[in-house]
Each structure stands twice: as structure tokens, then as C-alpha cells.
Phi, psi and omega in degrees: 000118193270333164225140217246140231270160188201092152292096149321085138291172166213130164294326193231107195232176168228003180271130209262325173267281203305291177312352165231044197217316174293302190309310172273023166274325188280341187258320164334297175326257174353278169338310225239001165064041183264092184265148181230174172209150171253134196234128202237123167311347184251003167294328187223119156286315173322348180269313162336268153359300165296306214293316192277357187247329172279332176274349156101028162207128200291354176232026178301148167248153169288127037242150198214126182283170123228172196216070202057263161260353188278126177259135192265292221134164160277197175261350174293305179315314182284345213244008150279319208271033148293300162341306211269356193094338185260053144321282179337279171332318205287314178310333164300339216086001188280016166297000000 
């Protein structure tokens, strides 16, 4: 694995969708024994900043994968390719 899986968070939301859109993103993760890191955005706004300059819009919210700069998805994305079976593909980056 040449690049290494990276979930965007924030600890600190009072949105109620966001705080359950990381948990099960986080339980996906966990299940399928896919390791990662979390980088929680509300420690830095600089973190803020990458996360919205590697996904290519300046008003992306957490939680958001990558696979080195390559944006991986939302939880809408992981939670289709659970569905579709292509987790695995989606997480390599093969999307």
C-alpha cells in the first residue's frame, strides 16, 4: 500500500448528522479491518484547509477518506460501495 487511508473528522460538531455519518464511517472502517488514520480537523484549521484543498471544494464537511491525495468519498460513497460489494476496489482507490 503505497498510500495510506486517511479519514477527515472533527471532534468537535454539535451536528447531530455529522457525528453519526463519522461513527459509521468509523464502523465500516473497523468491520472490514481496513486500516487507517484520523486526522480531526478541529485540533488546526490547517487541517481544515488541506482536507477542503485535497477534496477540491472549499466547503467539504467531515468525514471525508483519502487514499493519499486522492479523495476516496463521503459516507455516501462508502455506504454505496458496501451495498454494491466494492468496498475493497473503492478503498484501493480503483473508483
Amino acid at each position: 500500500m503505497s498510500d495510506s487511508l486517511k479519514m477527515y473528522m472533527t471532534s468537535v460538531t454539535s451536528s447531530r448528522e455529522t457525528k453519526a455519518h463519522q461513527a459509521e464511517m468509523t464502523r465500516i472502517l473497523d468491520t472490514c479491518g481496513q486500516p487507517y488514520e484520523t486526522v480531526d480537523i478541529s485540533v488546526d484549521s490547517n487541517l481544515r484547509a488541506e482536507m477542503r484543498d485535497k477534496a477540491g471544494n472549499p466547503s467539504a464537511l467531515p468525514p471525508l477518506l483519502f487514499r493519499g491525495n486522492k479523495l476516496i468519498g463521503g459516507i455516501d460513497e462508502l455506504t454505496s460501495a458496501v451495498e454494491d460489494s466494492k468496498l475493497e476496489e473503492l478503498l484501493q482507490g480503483k473508483n
